[in-house]
N, C-alpha and C positions, 0 to 999 in steps of 0.2 A: 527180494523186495523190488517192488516196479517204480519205488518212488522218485524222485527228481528232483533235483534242485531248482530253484526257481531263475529264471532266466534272469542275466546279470548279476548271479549272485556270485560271491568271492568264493570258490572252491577252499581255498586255504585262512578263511577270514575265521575258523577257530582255532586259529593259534592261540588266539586270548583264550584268557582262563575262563572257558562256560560255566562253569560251578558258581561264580561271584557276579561277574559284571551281568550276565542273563537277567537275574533275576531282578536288580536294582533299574538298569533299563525297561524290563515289561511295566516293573510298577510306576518308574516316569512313562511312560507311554502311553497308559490307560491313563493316569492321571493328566496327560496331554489332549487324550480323546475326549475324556469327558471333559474338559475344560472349553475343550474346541468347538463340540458340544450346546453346552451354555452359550456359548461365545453366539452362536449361528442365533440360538432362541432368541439371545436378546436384543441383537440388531435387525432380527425380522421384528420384532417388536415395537423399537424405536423404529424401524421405517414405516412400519404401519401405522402409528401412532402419529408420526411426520404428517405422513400422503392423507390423515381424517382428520386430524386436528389442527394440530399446531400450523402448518401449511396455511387451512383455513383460517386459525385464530388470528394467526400475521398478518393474512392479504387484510383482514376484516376488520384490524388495527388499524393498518394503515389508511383505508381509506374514510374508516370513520372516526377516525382521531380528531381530526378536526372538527367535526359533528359532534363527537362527545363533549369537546370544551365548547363550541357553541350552546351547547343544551345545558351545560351545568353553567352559566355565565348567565344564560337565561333563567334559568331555575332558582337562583341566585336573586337576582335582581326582583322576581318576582316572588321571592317567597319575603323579600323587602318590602317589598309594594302591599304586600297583604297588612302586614305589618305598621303600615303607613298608608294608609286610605287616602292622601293629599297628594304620595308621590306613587300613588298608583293612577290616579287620572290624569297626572303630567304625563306621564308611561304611555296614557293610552291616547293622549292627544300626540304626544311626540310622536307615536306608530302612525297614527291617521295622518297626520302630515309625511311623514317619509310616502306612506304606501301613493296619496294623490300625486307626492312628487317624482314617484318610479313609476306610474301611471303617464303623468305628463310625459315623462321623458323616454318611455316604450315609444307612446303616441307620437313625437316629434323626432326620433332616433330616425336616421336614414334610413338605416336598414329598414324598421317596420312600413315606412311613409315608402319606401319600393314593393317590398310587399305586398304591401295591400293594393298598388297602383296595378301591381300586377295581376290580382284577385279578382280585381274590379276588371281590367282588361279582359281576363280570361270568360268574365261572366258575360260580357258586351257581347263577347264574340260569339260564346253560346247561345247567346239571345236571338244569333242572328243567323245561328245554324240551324235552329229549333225550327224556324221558320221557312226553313226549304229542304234540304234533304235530310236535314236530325229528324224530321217527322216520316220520313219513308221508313214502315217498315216491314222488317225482313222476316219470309217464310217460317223460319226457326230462330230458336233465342241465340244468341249472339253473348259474348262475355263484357261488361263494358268497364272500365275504371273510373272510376269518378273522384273528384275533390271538391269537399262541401265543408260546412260547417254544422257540427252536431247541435242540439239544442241546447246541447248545456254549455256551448260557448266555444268547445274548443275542433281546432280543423283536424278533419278525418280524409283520410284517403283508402276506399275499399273498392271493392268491385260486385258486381250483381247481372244476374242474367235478365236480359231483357230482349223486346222484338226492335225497337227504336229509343234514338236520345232520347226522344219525347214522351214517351214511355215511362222512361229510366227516368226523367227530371222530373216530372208529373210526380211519380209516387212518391222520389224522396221529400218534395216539397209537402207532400197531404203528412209526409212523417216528421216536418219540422224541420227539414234540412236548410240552409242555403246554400242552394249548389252554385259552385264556381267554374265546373270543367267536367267534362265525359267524355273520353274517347272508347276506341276498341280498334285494333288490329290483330296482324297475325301471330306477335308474339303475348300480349296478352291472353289470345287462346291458348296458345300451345301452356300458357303460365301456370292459366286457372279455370283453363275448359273441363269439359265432365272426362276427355277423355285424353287428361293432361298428364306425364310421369308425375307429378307430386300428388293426383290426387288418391284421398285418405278416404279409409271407413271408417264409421263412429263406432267406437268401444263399445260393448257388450252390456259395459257397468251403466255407461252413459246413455245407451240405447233404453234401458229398462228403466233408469230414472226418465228419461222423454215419453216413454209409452204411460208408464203409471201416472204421470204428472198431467198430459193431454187429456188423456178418458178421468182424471180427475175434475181438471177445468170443463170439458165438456158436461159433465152430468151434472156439474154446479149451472150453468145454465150460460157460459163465458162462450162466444162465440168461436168456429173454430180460428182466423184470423187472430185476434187476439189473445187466444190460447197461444199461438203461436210466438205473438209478440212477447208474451209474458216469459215463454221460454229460451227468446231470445235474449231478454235482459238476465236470466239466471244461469244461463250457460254460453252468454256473448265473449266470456275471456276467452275462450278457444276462440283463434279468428277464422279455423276453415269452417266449426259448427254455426257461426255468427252469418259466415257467408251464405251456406248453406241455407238459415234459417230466412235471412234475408231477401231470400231471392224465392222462400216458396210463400212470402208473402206476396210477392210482387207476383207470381202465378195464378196465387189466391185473386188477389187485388183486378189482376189480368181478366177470371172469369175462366181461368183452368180449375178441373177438377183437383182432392186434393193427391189421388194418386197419383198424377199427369204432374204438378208439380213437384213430387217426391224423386219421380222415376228423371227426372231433366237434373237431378244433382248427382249423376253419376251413379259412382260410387258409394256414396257414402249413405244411402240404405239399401237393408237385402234385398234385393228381387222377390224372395217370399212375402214378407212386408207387405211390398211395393203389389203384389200382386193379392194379398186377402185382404185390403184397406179398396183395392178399385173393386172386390165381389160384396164388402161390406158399404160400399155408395149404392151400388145396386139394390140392394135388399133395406138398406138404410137402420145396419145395425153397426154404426162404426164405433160407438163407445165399446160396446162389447167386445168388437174384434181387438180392439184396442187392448183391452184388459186382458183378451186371450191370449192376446200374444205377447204380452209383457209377462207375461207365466210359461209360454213356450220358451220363449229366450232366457228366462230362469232356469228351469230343467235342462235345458241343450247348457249354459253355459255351468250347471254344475257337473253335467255328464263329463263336459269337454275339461273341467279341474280335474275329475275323478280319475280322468285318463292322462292329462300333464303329470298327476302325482304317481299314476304307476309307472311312468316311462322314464320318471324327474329321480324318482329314491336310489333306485339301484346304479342308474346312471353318474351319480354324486358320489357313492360309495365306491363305486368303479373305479371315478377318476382321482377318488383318494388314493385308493390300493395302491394304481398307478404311479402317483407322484410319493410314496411312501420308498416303493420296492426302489425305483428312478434314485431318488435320495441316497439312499441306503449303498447302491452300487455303486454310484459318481463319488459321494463324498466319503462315506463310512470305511467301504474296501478298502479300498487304496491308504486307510490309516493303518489296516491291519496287515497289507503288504508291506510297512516298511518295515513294523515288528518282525514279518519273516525274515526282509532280510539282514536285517542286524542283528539276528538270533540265529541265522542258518539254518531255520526250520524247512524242513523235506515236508510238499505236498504232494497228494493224491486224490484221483477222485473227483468226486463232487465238487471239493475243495477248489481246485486248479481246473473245474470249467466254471465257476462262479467267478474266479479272478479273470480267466481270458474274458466273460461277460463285461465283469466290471472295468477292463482297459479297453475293450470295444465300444462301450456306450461311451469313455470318456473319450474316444477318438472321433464318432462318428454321431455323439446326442444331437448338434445343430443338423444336419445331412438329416439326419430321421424325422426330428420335428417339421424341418420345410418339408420333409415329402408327404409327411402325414397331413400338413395343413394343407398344401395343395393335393392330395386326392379328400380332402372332405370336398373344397371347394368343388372339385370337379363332379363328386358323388352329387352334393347338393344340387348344382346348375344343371345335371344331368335327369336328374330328379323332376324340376321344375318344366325344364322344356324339351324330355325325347319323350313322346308318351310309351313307348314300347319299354324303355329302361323300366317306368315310371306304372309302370303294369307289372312289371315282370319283380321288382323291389316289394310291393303290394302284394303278390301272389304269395309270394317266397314269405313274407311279414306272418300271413295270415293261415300258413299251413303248417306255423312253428306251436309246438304243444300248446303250453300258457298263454303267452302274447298273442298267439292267434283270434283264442278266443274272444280274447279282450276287445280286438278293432273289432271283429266279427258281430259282437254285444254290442258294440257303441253302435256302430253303422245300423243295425237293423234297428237300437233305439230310435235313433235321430230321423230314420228312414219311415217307420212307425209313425211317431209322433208328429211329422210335417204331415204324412197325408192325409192322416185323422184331420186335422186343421184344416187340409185344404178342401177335405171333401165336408166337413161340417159347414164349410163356409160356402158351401154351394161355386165352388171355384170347377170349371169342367175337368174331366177325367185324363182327357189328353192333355190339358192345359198343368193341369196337376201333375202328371208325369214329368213331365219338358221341365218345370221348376223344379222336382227332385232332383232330374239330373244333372240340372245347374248347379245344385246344392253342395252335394257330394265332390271330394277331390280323389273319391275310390274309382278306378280305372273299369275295375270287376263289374262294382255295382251301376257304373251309366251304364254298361253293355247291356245290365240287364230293364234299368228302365227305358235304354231305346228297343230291345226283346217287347216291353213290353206296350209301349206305343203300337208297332209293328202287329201286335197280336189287337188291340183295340181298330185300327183300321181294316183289319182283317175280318172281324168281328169275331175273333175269339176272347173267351174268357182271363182276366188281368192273372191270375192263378197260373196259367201255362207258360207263364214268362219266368215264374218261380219254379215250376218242376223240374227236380232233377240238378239243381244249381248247387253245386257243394260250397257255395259260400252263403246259400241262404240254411237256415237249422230246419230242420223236418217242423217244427214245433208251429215256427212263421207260417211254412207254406201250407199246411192244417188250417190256422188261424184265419188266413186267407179266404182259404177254399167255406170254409164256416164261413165268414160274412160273405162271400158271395151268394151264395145258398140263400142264406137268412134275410138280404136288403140290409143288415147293417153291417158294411164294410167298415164304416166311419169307427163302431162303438168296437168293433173289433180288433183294430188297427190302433186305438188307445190303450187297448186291453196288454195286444203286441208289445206298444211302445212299456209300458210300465214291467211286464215281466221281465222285460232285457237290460230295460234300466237298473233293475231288484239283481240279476242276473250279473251284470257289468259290474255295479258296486260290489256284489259279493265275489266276485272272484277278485278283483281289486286290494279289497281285505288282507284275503285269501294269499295271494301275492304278497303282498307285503310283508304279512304274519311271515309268512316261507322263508321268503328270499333276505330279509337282515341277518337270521342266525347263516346263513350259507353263506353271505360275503362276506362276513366279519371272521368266520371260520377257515374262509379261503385266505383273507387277507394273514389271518394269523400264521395258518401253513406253510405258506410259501416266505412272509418273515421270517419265521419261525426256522425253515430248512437255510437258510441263506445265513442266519445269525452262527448256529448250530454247524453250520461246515465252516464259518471261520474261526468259527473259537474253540473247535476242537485240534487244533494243532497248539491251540495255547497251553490247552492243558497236557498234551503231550511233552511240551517242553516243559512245563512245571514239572511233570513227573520225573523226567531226564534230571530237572537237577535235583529233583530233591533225593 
């Protein structure tokens, strides 16, 4: 026998009787585990319970506790008054008197009577700036903040892109404002310029509610300016969309086109957008482009689900198995080592490299965690900013069996479907390229639409940019070479986009269908071998005594 006694065990610790005490110990022991067990389930329970609710329902007491007896004291009084028609108009004389007299006393309160001295100051001065260099203005839009008074009474402090104060006071005024102050310097640029760290892009969801709701207002006969205003008021509670929308009025209002004011808010619409909205001024079909691409951004942003949820499921079940097998070795083993050794059971095996496992994680679990979170971090950042890592991650993605095909499907979707758009939209050919490959975050695929720039200046045909490219499918560069031939690249290149999309989805499926029974199966195995090697010494010693 190769077997061992377990390290710090009592060589002589079966002097006691193993016949009787074994077996009354195993059965406290499991009945410890399983107790200990429960024990775990229910204060994860009650903590989670704590951290969603109760937490909440407390802080939510306490601050509206006072709120709640005010409202039931009111509720009170006035379900009296109903009651009593005579002491319901005293009710509402006494109110009308209080509120003239919290009016008065706002009005005459120091603090407001500076305030406003100060309002009014700020307004003098601008009056007096407007008039000599607030009226110079500058080459490009500048960022400016301003403090006004909205129409509905109350004071706003926002910012807006403009050429001059004068500019900038002129429009809010034609919008109702009273403005009291506008500046701009260098750290309001850096705050809330187009090309500031905070600034944001508009959501996909929110993007497609804006396009459908525009080309609606438009074909009802709503000018585009006040399309715009109206979208301003229904989606003004974001303050960067508010911003945003605010200032492509004033571009409007300006006598810029409405691309030109689109493209000056940064970030926060696509450059595709930005660029089939200036070939739809031209042509002077911008409802339609409108609609077109409130339907493009639909498809691209179901594609873009269809591939969060192939990358999201097994990912999740992953990081269960994970934190299952983790558990089981930190907490579970180590209950089943003590039964060894207060039994003097002899391991071997599988058995005694699952235990050295499970005293190594409990030695070294925080060590492994920090190093795991700092090399994501460093994978991530490395990701974003070497582009050779960031190519070489991509290749390596896209040469794996299943997943390959997947980004492979998506890309040539997405890749498809914008050019169809941008060549239906009479957008030019090189122009069309240059935004594809702004589009894409594939390393692969810019090389190939600057291949294929390079081949359009050349005067060769867009097709030789796709020969021979193992990450484009035989099926595309066909597809291609057919609309080239034919003059309809455009109806081609839709044709493209819809097979890969059909193609993407269905392997997706396909995936899915696969890969749950395989995780859930792997997950079991390796439970299952880890369970199985420690409780086979239990029964070894149950046999012993019986």
């Amino acid at each position: 026998m190769n077997s061992q006694p377990l390290p710090n065990q009592n060589p002589h610790s079966g002097s006691k009787n193993p016949f009787k005490m074994p077996s009354l110990g195993l059965f406290i022991t499991f009945k410890t585990i399983f107790e200990y067990f429960i024990m775990i389930i229910q204060f994860a329970f009650r903590g989670f319970k704590f951290c969603t609710f109760d937490l909440l329902r407390n802080l939510y007491n306490a601050i509206s506790g006072g709120v709640d007896h005010a409202y039931q004291k009111t509720k009170n009084i006035v379900e009296t008054g109903k009651e009593n028609p005579n002491l319901e108009q005293q009710k509402k004389k006494k109110s009308n008197i209080l509120n003239a007299d919290l009016g008065d006393l706002l009005k005459n309160s120091s603090y407001m009577k500076k305030k406003i001295a100060k309002l009014e100051m700020q307004k003098a001065l601008l009056q007096e700036e407007l008039k000599g260099e607030g009226a110079v203005r500058s080459k490009k839009t500048k960022v400016y903040k301003f403090t006004a008074k909205h129409p509905n009474g109350k004071l706003e402090v926002g910012t807006i892109n403009g050429y001059s104060k004068l500019d900038v006071n002129t429009f809010l005024i034609q919008e109702g404002y009273e403005v009291y102050k506008i500046e701009s310097n260098e750290w309001t640029e850096f705050l809330y310029g187009s090309t500031s760290l905070f600034a944001v892009k508009m959501k996909t969801k929110d993007l497609l509610f804006w396009l459908t709701q525009l080309s609606t207002y438009i074909k009802s006969g709503i000018t585009l300016t006040e399309s715009i205003k109206i979208l301003n008021n229904q989606m003004g509670k974001n303050k960067y969309y508010k911003r945003a929308f605010q200032s492509i009025i004033y571009e409007l209002t300006m006598g810029e086109s409405f691309s030109s004011a689109l493209e000056k808010q940064g970030t926060m619409f696509p450059p595709l957008l930005i660029n089939m909205i200036k070939a739809a001024e031209a042509t002077g079909e911008l409802e339609e482009t409108l609609t077109d691409m409130a339907n493009y951004y639909d498809e691209i942003d179901k594609t873009h689900k269809q591939m969060i949820s192939a990358i999201t499921y097994p990912s999740v079940i992953l990081l269960f198995s994970v934190a299952v097998i983790t558990f089981i070795m930190v907490w579970v083993i180590p209950e089943f080592v003590k039964i060894y050794e207060d039994s003097d059971v002899t391991i071997t095996g599988i058995t005694k490299f699952i235990i050295n496992a499970s005293q190594f994680l409990q030695k070294n679990i925080m060590s492994m965690v920090i190093f795991l979170v700092l090399t994501a971090v460093v994978l991530v950042f490395s990701y974003q900013k070497v582009k050779a890592f960031r190519k070489s991650m991509q290749e390596f993605a896209m040469r794996l069996p299943v997943f390959g095909k997947i980004i492979m499907y998506n890309e040539m979707a997405v890749f498809a479907k914008t050019f169809s758009s941008l060549l239906r939209n009479n957008v030019y050919i090189t122009e069309s390229i240059d935004i594809l490959s702004r589009i894409t975050n594939n390393e692969i695929y810019k090389e190939i639409m600057y291949n294929t720039i390079n081949n359009i200046v050349k005067g060769e045909k867009i097709s030789e940019a796709f020969k021979d490219q193992w990450a484009v499918p035989e099926v595309a560069y066909y597809m291609i070479v057919t609309g080239e031939s034919t003059g309809q690249l455009a109806e081609m290149m839709s044709k493209v986009s819809s097979y890969y999309q059909e193609m993407h989805r269905s392997t997706i499926s396909s995936l899915k269908a696969f890969i749950e029974p395989v995780l859930i199966t792997f997950l079991a195995v390796i439970v299952g071998i880890i369970i199985l090697a420690v409780i086979v010494p239990m029964f070894n010693l149950m046999n012993q005594i019986g």
